[in-house]
mmCIF file of the C-alpha atoms, coordinates in Angstrom:
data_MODEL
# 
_entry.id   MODEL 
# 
loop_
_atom_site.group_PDB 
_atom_site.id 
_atom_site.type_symbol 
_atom_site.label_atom_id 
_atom_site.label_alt_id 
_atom_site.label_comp_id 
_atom_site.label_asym_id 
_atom_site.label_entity_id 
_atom_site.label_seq_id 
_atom_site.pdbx_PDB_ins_code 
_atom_site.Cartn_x 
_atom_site.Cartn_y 
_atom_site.Cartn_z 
_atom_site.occupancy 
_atom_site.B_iso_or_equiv 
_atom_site.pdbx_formal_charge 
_atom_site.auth_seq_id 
_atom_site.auth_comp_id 
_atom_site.auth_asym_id 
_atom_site.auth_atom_id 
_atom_site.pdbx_PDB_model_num 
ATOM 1   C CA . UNK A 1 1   ? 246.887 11.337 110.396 1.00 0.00 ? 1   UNK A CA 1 
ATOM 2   C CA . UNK A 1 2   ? 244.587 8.349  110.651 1.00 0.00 ? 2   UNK A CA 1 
ATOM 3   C CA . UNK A 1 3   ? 241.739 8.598  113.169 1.00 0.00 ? 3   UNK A CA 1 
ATOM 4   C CA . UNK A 1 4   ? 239.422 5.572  114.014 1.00 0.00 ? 4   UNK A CA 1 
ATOM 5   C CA . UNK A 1 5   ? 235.666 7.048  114.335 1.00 0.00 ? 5   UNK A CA 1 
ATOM 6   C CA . UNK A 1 6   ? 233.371 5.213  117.357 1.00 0.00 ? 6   UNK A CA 1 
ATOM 7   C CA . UNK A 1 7   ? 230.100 5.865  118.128 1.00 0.00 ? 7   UNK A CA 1 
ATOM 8   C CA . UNK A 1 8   ? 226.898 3.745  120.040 1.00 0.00 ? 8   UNK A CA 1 
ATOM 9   C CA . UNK A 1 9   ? 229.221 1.174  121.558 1.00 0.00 ? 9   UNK A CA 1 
ATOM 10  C CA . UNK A 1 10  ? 227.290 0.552  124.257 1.00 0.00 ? 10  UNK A CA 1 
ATOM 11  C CA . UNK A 1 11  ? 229.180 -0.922 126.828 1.00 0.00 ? 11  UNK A CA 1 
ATOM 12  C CA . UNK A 1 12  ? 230.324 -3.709 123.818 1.00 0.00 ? 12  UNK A CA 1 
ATOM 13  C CA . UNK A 1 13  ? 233.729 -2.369 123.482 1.00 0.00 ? 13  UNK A CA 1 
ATOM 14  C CA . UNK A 1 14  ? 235.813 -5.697 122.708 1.00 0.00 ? 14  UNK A CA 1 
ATOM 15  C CA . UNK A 1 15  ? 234.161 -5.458 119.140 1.00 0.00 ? 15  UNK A CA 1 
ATOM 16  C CA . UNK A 1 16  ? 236.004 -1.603 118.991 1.00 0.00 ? 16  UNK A CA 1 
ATOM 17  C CA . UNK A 1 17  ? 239.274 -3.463 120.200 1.00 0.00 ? 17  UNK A CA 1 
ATOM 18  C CA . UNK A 1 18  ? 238.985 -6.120 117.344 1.00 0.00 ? 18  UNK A CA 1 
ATOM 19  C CA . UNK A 1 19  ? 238.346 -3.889 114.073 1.00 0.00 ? 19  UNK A CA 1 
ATOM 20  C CA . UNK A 1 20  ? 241.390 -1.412 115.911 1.00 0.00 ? 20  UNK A CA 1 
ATOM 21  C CA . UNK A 1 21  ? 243.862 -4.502 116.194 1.00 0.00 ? 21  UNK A CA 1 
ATOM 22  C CA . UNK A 1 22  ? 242.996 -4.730 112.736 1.00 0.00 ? 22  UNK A CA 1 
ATOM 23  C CA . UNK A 1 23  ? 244.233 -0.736 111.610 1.00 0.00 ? 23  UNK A CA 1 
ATOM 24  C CA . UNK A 1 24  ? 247.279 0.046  111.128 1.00 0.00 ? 24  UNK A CA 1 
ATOM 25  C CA . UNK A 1 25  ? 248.935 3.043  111.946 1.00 0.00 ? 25  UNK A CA 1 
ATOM 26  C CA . UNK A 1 26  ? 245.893 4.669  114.359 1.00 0.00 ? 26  UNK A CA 1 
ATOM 27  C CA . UNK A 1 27  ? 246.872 8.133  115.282 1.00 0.00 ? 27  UNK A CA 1 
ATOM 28  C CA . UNK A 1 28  ? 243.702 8.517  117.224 1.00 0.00 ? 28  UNK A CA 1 
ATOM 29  C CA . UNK A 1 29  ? 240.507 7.724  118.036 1.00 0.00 ? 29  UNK A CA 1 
ATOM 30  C CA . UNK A 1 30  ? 237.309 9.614  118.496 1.00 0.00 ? 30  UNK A CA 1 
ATOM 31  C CA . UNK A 1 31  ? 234.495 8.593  120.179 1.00 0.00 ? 31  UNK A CA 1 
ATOM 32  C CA . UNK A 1 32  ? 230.811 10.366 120.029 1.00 0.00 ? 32  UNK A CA 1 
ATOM 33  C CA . UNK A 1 33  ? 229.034 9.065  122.791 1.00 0.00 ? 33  UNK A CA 1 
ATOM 34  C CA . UNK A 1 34  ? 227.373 6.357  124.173 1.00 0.00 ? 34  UNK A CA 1 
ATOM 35  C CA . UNK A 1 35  ? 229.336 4.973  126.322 1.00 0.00 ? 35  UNK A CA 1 
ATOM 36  C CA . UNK A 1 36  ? 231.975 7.488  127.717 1.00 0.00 ? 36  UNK A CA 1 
ATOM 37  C CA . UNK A 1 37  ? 233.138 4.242  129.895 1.00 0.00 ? 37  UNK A CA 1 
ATOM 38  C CA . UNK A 1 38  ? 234.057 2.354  126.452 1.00 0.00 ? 38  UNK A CA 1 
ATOM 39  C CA . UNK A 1 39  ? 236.080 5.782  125.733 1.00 0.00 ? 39  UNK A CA 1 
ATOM 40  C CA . UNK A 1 40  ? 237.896 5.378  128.647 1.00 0.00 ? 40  UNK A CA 1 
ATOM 41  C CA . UNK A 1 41  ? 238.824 1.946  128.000 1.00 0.00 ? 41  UNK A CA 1 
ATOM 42  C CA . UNK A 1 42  ? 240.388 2.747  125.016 1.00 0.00 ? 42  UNK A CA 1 
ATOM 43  C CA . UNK A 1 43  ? 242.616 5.577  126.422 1.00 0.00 ? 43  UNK A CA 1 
ATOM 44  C CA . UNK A 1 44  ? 243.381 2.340  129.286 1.00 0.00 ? 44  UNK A CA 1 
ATOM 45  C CA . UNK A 1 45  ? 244.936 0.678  125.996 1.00 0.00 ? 45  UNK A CA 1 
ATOM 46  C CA . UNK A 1 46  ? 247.093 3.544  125.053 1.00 0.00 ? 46  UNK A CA 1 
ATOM 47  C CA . UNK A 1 47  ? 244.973 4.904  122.316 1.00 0.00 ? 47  UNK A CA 1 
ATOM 48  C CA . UNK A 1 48  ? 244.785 8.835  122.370 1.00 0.00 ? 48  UNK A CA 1 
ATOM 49  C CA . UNK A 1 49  ? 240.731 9.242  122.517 1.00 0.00 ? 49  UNK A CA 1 
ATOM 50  C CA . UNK A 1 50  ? 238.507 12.092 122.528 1.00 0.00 ? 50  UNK A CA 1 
ATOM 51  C CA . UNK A 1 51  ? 235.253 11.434 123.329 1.00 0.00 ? 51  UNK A CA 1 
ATOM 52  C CA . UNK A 1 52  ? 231.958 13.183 123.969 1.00 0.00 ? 52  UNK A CA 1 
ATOM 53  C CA . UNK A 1 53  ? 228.802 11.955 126.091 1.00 0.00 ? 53  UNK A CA 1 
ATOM 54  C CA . UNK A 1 54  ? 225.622 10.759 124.583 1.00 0.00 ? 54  UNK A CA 1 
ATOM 55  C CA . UNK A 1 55  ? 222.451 10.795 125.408 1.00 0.00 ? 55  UNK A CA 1 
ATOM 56  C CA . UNK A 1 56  ? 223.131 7.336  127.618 1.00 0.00 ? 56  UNK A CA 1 
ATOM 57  C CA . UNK A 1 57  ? 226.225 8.952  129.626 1.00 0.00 ? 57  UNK A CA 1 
ATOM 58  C CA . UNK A 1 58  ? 226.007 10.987 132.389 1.00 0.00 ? 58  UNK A CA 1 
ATOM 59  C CA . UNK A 1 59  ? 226.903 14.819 131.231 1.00 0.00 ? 59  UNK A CA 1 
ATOM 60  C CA . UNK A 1 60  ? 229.320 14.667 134.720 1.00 0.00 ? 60  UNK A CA 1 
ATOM 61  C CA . UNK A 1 61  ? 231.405 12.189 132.849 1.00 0.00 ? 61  UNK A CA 1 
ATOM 62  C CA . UNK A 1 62  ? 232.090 14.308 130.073 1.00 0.00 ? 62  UNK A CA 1 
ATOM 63  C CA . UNK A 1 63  ? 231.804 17.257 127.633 1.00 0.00 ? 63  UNK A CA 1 
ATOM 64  C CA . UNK A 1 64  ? 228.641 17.155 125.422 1.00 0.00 ? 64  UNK A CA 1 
ATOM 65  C CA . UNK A 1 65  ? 230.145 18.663 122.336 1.00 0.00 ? 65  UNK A CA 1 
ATOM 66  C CA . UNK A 1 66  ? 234.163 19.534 121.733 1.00 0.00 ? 66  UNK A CA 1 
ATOM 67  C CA . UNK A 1 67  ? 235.860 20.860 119.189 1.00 0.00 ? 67  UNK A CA 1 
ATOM 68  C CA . UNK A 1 68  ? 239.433 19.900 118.119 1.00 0.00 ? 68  UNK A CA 1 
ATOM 69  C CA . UNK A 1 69  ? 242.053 21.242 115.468 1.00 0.00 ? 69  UNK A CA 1 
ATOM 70  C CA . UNK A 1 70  ? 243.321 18.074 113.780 1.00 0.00 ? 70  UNK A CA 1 
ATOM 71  C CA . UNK A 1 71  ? 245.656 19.039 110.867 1.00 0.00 ? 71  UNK A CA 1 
ATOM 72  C CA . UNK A 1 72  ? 244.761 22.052 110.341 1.00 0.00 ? 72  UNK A CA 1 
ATOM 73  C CA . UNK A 1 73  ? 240.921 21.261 109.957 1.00 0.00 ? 73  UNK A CA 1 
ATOM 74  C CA . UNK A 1 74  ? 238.050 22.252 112.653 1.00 0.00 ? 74  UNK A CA 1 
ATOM 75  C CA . UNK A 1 75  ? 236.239 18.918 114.225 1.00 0.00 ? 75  UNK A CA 1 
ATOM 76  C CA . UNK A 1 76  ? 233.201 19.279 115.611 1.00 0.00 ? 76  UNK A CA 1 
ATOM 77  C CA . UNK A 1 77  ? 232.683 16.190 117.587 1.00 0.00 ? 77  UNK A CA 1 
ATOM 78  C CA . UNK A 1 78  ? 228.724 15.607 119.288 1.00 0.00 ? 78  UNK A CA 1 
ATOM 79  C CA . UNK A 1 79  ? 226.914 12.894 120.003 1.00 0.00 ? 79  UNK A CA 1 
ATOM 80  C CA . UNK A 1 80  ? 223.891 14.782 117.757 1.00 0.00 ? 80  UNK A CA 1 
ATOM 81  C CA . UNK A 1 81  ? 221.072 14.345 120.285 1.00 0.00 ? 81  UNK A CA 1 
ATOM 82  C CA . UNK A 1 82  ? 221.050 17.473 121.733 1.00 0.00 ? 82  UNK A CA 1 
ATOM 83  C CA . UNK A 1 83  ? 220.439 18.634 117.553 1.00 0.00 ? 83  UNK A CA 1 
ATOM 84  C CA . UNK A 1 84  ? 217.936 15.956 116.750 1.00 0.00 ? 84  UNK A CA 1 
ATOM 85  C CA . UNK A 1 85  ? 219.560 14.594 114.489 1.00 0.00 ? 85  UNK A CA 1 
ATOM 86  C CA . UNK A 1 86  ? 217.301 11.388 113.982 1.00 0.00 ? 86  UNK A CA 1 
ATOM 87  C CA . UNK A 1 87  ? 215.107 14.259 112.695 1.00 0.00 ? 87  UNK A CA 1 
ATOM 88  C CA . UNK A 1 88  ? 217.255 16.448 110.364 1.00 0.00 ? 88  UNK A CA 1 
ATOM 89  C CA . UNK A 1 89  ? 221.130 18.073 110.333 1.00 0.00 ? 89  UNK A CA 1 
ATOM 90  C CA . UNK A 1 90  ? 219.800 21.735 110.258 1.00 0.00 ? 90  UNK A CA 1 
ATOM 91  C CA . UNK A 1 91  ? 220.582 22.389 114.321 1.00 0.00 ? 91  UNK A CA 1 
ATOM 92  C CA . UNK A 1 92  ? 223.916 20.457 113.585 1.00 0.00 ? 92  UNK A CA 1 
ATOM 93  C CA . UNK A 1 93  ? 224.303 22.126 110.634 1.00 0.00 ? 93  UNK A CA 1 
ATOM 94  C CA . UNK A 1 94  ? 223.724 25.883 111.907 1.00 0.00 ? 94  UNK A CA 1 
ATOM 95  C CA . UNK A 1 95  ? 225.527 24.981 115.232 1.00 0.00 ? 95  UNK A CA 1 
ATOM 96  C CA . UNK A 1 96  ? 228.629 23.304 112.333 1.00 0.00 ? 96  UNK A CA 1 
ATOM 97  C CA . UNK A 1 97  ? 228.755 26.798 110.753 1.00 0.00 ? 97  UNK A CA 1 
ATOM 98  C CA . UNK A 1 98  ? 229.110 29.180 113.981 1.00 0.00 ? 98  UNK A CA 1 
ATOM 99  C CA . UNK A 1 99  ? 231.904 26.671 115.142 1.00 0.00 ? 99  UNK A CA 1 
ATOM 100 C CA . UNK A 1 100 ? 233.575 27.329 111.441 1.00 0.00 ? 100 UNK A CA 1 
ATOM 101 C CA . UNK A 1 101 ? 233.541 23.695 111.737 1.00 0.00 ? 101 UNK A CA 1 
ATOM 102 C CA . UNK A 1 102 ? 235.364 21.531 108.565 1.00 0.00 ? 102 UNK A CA 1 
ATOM 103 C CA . UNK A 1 103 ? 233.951 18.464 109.695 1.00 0.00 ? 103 UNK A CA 1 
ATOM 104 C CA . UNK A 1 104 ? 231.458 17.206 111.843 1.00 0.00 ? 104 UNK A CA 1 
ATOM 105 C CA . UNK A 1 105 ? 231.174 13.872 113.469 1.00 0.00 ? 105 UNK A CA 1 
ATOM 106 C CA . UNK A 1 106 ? 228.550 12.454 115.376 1.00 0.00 ? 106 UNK A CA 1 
ATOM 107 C CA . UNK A 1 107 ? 226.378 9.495  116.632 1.00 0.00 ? 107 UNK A CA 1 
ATOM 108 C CA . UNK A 1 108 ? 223.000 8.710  118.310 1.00 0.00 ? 108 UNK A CA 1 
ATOM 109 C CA . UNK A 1 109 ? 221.156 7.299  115.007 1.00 0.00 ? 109 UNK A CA 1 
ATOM 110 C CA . UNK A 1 110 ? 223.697 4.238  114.925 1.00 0.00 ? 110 UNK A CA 1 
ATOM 111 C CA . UNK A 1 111 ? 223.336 4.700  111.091 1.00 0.00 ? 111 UNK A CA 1 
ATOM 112 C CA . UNK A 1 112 ? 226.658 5.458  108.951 1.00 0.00 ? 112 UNK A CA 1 
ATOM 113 C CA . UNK A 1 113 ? 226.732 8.575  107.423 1.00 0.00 ? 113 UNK A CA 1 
ATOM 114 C CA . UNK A 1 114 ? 229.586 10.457 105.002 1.00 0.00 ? 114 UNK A CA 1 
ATOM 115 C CA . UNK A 1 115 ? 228.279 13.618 102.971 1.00 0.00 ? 115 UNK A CA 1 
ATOM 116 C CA . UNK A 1 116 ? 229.064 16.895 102.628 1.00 0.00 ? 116 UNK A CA 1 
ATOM 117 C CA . UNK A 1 117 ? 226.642 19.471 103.589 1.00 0.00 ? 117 UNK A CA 1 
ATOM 118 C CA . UNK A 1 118 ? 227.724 23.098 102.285 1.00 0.00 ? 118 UNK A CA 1 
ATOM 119 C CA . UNK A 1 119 ? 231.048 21.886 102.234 1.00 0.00 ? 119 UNK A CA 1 
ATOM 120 C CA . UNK A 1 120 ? 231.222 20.977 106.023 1.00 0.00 ? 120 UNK A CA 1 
ATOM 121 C CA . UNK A 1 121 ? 231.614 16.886 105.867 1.00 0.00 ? 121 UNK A CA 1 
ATOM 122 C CA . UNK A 1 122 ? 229.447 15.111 108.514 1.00 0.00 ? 122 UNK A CA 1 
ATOM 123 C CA . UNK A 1 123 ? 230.616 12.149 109.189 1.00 0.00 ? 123 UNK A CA 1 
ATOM 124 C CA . UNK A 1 124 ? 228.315 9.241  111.278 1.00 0.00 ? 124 UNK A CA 1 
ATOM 125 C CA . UNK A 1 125 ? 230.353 6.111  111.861 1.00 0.00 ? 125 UNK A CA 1 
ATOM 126 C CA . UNK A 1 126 ? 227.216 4.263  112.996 1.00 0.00 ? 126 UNK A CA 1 
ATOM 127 C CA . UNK A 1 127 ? 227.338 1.573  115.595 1.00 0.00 ? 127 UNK A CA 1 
ATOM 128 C CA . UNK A 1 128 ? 229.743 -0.976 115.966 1.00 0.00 ? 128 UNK A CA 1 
ATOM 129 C CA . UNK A 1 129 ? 227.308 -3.620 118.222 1.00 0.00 ? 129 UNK A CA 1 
ATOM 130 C CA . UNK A 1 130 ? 223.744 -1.879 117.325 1.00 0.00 ? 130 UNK A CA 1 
ATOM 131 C CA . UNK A 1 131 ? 223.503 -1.498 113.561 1.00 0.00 ? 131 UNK A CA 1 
ATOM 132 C CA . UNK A 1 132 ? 219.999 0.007  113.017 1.00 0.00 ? 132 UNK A CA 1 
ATOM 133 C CA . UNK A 1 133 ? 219.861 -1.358 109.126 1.00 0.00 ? 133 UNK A CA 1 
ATOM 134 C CA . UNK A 1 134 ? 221.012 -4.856 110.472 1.00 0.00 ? 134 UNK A CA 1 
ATOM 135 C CA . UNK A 1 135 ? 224.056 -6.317 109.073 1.00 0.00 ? 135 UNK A CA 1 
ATOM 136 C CA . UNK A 1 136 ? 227.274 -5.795 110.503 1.00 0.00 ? 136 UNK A CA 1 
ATOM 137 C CA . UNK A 1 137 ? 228.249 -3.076 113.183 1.00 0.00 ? 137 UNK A CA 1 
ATOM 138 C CA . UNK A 1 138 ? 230.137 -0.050 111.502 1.00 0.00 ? 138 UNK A CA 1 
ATOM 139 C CA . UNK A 1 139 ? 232.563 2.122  112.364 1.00 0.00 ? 139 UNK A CA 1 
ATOM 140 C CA . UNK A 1 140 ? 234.603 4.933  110.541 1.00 0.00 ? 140 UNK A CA 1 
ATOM 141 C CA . UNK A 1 141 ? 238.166 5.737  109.367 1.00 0.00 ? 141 UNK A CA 1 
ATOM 142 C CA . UNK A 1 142 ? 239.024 9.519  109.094 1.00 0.00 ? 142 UNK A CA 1 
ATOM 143 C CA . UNK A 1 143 ? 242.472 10.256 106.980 1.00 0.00 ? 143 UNK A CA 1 
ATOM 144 C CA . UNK A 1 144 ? 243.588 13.469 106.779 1.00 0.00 ? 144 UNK A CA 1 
ATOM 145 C CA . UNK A 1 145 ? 246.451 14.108 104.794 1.00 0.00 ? 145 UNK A CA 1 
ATOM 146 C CA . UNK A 1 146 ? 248.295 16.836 103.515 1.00 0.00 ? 146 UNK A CA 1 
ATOM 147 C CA . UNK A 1 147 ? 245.153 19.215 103.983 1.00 0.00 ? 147 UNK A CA 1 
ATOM 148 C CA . UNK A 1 148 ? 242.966 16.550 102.070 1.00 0.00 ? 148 UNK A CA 1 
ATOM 149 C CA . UNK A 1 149 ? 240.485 14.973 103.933 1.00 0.00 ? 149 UNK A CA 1 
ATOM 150 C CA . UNK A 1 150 ? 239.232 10.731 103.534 1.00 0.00 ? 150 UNK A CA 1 
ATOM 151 C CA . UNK A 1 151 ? 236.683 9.487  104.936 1.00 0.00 ? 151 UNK A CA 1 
ATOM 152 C CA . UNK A 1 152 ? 235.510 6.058  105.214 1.00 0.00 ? 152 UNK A CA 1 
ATOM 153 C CA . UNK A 1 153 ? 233.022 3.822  106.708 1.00 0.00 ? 153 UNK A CA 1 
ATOM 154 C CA . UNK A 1 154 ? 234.107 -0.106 107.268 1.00 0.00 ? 154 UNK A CA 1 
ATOM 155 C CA . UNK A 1 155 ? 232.875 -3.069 108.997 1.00 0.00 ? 155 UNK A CA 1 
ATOM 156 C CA . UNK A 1 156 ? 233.974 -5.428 111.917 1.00 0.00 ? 156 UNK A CA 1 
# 
């Protein structure tokens, strides 16, 4: 299963459409906040999407944190605010563990992120339109295959 990882699109959406005309073979796409409304756009173009509201979406429009079985492996998708997460992963990382969670992925600090933390993977695709390192937006590409999990981080 590939999945295309969004996060901190802000209402800039066309730049997700260009790097996913450029995928092959999307399965999915997840989205982790911020905009819901750029979520919903994708789902307009026939993408299955799961998304999650950030701290710049109304909660009304959507669930704050979900959790999904992908191929056999727990997701725990949040936008990370409510775990201040521009502070540390030990909420995220607690909150990871009660779930059972085999990956987490999240947003809000629009900086990429792929490491394992007690072998939980968090996974931060950064921001497509507002990289905070400068440089090119980023989003990420999620494989998981036969029980094995890739993870990736690319660039528009």
């Amino acid at each position: 299963m590939k999945i295309v990882v969004f996060s901190d699109t802000h209402g800039l959406v066309y730049l997700a459409e260009k790097a996913l005309r450029n995928i092959k073979d999307v399965d999915m796409v997840l989205h982790a906040g911020d905009l819901v409304s750029d979520a919903r756009y994708l789902e307009m173009l026939k993408y299955k999407v799961h998304n999650v509201a950030g701290n710049c979406d109304s909660y009304e429009l959507a669930l704050k944190d979900k959790v999904l079985d992908i191929e056999g492996k727990k997701v725990f998708l949040t936008h990370g605010h409510m775990y201040r997460v521009k502070y540390s992963y030990e909420r995220l990382l607690a909150r990871a563990k009660e779930l059972l969670a085999n990956i987490v992925i999240f947003g809000h600090t629009h900086i990429p992120e792929n490491i394992y933390i007690d072998n939980i993977l968090f996974f931060n695709p950064g921001s497509i339109t507002l990289p905070k390192n400068g440089g090119p937006g980023t989003f990420g590409i999620l494989e998981i295959i036969k029980g094995n999990i890739n993870a990736y981080i690319d660039t528009v």
